[in-house]
C-alpha positions as CSV (number, residue, x, y, z in Angstrom):
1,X,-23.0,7.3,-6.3
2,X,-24.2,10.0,-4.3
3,X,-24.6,13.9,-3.9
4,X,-26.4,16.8,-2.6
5,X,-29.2,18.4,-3.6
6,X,-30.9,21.9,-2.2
7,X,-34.4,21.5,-1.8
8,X,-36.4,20.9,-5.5
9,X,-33.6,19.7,-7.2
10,X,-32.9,16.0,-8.0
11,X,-30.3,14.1,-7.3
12,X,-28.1,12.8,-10.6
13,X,-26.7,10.4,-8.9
14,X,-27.0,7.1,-11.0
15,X,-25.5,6.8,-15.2
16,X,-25.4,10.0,-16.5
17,X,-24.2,10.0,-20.3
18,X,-22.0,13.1,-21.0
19,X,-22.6,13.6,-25.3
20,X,-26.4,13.9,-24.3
21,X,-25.5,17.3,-22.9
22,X,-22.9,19.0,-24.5
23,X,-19.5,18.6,-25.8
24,X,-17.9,19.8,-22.8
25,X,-16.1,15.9,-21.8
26,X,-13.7,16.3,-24.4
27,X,-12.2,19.3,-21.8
28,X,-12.8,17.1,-19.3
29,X,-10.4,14.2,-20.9
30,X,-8.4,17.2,-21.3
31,X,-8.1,18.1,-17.4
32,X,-9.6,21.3,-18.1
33,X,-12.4,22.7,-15.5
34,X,-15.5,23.0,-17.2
35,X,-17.9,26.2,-16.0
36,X,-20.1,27.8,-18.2
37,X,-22.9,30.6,-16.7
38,X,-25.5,29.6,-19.1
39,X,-26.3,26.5,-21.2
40,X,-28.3,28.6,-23.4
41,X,-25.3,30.9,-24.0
42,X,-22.3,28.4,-24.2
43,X,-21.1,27.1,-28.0
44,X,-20.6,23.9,-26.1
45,X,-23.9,23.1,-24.6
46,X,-26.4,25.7,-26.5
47,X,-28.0,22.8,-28.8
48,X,-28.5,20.8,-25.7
49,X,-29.6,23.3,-23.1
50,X,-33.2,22.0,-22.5
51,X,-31.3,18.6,-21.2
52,X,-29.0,20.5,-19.0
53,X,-32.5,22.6,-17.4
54,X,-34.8,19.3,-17.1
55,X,-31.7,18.1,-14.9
56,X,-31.1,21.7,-12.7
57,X,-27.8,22.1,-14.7
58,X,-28.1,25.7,-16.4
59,X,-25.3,26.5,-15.0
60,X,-22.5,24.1,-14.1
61,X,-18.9,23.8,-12.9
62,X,-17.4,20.2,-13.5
63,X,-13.6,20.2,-12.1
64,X,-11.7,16.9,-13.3
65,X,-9.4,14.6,-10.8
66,X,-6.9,13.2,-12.4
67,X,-4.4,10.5,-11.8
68,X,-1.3,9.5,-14.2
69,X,-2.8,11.6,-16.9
70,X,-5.9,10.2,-16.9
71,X,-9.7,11.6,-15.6
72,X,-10.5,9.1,-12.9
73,X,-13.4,11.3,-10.9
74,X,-15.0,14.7,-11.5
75,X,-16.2,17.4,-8.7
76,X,-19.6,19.0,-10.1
77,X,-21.7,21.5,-9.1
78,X,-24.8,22.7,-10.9
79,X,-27.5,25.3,-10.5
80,X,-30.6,25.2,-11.8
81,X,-31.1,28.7,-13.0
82,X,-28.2,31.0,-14.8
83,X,-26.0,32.1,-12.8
84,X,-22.0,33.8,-12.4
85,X,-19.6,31.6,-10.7
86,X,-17.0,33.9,-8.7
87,X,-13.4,33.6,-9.0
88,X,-13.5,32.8,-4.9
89,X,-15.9,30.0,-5.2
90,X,-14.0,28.5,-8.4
91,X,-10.7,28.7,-5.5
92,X,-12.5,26.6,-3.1
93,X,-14.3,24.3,-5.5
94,X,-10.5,23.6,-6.8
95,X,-9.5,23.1,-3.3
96,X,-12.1,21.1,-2.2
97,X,-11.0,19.1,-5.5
98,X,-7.5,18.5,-4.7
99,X,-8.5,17.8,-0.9
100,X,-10.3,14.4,-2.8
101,X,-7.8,13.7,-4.7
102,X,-5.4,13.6,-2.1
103,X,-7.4,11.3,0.2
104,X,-8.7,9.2,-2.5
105,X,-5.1,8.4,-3.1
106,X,-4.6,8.0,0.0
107,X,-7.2,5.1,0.8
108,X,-6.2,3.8,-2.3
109,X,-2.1,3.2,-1.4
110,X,-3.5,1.8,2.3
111,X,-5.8,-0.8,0.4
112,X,-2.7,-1.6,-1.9
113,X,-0.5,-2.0,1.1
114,X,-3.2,-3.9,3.4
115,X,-3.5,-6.3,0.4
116,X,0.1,-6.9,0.0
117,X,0.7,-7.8,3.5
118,X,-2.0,-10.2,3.3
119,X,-0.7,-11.7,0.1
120,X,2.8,-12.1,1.7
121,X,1.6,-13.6,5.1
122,X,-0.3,-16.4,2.7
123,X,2.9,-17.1,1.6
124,X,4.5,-17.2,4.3
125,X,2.3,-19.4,6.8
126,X,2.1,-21.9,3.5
127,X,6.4,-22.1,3.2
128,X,8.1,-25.1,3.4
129,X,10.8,-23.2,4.6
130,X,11.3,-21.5,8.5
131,X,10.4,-17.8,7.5
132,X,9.9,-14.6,9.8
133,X,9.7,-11.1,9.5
134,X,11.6,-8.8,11.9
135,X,12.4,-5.3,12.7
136,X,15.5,-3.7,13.0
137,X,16.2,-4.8,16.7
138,X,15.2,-8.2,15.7
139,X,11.7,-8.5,17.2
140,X,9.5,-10.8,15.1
141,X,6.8,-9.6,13.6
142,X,5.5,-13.0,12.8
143,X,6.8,-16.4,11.9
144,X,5.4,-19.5,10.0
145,X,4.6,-23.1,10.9
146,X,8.4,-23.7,9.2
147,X,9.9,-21.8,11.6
148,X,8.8,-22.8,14.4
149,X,9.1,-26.3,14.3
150,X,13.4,-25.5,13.5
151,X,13.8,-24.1,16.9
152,X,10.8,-25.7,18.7
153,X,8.4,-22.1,19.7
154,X,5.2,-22.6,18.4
155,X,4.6,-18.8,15.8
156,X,1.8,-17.7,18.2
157,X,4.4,-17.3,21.0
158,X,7.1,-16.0,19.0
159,X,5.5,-12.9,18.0
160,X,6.9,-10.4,19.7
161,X,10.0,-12.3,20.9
162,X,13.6,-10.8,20.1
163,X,15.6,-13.9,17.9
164,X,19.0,-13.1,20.3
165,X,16.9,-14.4,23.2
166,X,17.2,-17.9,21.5
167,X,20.3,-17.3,19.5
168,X,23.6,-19.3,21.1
169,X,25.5,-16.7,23.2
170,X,28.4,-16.8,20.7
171,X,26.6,-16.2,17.5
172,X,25.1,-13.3,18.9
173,X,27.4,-10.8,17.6
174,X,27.4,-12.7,13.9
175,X,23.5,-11.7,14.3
176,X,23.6,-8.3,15.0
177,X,26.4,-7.6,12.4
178,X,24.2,-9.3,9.8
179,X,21.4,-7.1,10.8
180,X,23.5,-4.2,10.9
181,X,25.0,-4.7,7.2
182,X,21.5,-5.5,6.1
183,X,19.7,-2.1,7.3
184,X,22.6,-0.9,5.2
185,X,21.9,-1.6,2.1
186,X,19.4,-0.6,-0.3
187,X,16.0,-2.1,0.1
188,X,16.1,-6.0,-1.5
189,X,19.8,-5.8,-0.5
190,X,20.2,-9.1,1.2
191,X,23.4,-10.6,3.5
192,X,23.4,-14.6,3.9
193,X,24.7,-15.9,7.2
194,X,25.2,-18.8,9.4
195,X,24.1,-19.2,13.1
196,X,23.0,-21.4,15.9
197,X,19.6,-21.6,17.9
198,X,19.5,-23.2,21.1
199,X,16.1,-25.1,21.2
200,X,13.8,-25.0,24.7
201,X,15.1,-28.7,25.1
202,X,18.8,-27.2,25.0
203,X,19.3,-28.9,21.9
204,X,21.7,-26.0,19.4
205,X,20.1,-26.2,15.7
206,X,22.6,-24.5,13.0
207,X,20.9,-22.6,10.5
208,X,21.5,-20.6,7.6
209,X,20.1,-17.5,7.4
210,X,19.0,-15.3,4.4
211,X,18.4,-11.7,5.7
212,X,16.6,-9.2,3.4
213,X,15.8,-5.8,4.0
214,X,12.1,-5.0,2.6
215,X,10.8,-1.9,3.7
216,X,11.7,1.4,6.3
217,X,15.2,2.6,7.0
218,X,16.8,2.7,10.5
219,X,14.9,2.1,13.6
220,X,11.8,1.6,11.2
221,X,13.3,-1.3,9.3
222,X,11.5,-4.6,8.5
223,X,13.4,-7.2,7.3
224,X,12.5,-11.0,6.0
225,X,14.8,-13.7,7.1
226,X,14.5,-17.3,5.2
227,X,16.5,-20.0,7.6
228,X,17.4,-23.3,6.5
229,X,18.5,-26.4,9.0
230,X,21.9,-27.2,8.3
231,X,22.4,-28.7,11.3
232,X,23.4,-32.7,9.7
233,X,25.8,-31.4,7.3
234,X,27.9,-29.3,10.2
235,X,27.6,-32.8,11.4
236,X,28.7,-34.3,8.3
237,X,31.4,-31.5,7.5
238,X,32.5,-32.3,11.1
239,X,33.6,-36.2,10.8
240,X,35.0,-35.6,7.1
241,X,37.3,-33.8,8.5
242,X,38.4,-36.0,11.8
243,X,38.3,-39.3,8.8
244,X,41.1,-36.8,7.2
C-alpha cells in the first residue's frame, strides 16, 4: 500500500508480481528470509537482474510474516546498487518484523472482538426473551427491550444498576450463590435458578433465571443471564395445591 523511498528511488507500492523477478517466493512460502547482495550474482535472480535494477532492487532483503503456517505480509528492503547487508541490520530488520507481526495480530483479535460484541448486542436487543449481561458483582452491562419490560426499568436506566437493588430481600442470597457457583465453573458453565423481582410499582415478578459465565475469571467475570416470567404458574402451582 505504501513505503519509503530515499530520494531517486520509486516507490513499489502498488501489484508487484514476484516470478517476474526471480525465484526467490518459493523461500518466501517457505518462511525463509530472502537477502541476496547482488541480483547479478544470485542463482536465484541472475536471469532477471535487469528487472530487479529498473526497480532500485540490486540488492534486497525480503523477511516473511507469517501466521498459522502461512505468508500473510512481507517486510522488504531494497537498494538500488550492490551492496552487503550486516549481520546487525539483518537483527533489527527481524525485529522490526516480529514488532509487525505482533501488532498486526493485535488489531486483528480487537477487530474480531469489537465485531463479536456487536453481533451479540444485535441479538440481544432483538430477543423475545428478558436478557442482560453482568459482571461478577452483578452490575449490568446492558439489558434488552425483554428485560425491561419483566421488571418494569426501561434498559437505558439499568445500565449500570446492580440486579440485588431490585431483587426481593429474601432471594438475595439465592442470587449471589448462583453467581458465586457460576464464576466457578468453566467458561459456558451455566447454573439455572429461580428468583423474585420487585417491580417500581411494588409488584414481585418471579423469574427463572439462566446464568452463564462467558468471558474473564474472578472479579473480571461477565456473565449472560436469560430470565423467563414464571410468575402465573407460581400462581397456578400455588391453588393446585390449596384444591389438594
Amino acid at each position: 500500500e505504501r513505503d519509503w523511498n530515499a530520494p531517486g528511488i520509486r516507490s513499489l507500492a502498488g501489484t508487484l508480481h514476484f516470478r517476474d523477478y526471480g525465484s526467490y517466493i518459493d523461500d518466501l512460502k517457505r518462511g525463509e528470509t530472502v537477502v541476496f547482495a547482488d541480483a547479478e550474482k544470485d542463482p536465484r535472480t541472475v536471469a532477471t537482474a535487469d528487472a530487479l535494477k529498473g526497480i532500485s532492487a540490486q540488492s534486497v532483503v525480503n523477511m516473511p510474516i507469517r501466521e498459522q503456517g502461512g505468508l500473510v505480509a512481507l517486510l522488504y528492503l531494497n537498494h538500488a546498487t550492490a551492496r552487503e547487508w550486516l549481520p546487525q541490520e539483518l537483527d533489527l530488520i527481524r525485529d522490526v518484523a516480529e514488532r509487525t507481526r505482533s501488532v498486526v495480530e493485535r488489531r486483528r483479535v480487537e477487530k474480531q472482538l469489537r465485531e463479536g460484541e456487536e453481533r451479540f448486542r444485535t441479538v440481544v436487543e432483538n430477543a423475545a426473551v428478558g436478557m442482560l449481561e453482568v459482571e461478577a458483582d452483578w452490575s449490568i452491562r446492558s439489558a434488552n427491550a425483554a428485560y425491561g419490560q419483566l421488571i418494569g426499568i426501561s434498559p437505558a436506566k439499568l445500565t449500570g444498576q446492580n440486579c440485588l437493588a431490585f431483587t426481593h430481600p429474601d432471594d438475595i442470597e439465592t442470587s449471589e450463590n448462583a453467581l458465586r457457583s457460576a464464576a466457578a465453573g468453566p467458561k459456558g458453565h451455566r447454573i439455572s435458578f429461580e428468583k423474585r423481582y420487585i417491580r417500581p410499582d411494588g409488584r414481585p415478578v418471579w423469574i427463572r433465571s439462566n446464568l452463564a459465565k462467558i468471558s474473564g475469571e474472578g472479579r473480571t467475570a461477565r456473565f449472560l443471564k436469560l430470565v423467563a416470567d414464571i410468575t402465573e404458574a407460581k400462581r397456578a402451582r400455588s391453588r393446585l395445591e390449596v384444591q389438594r
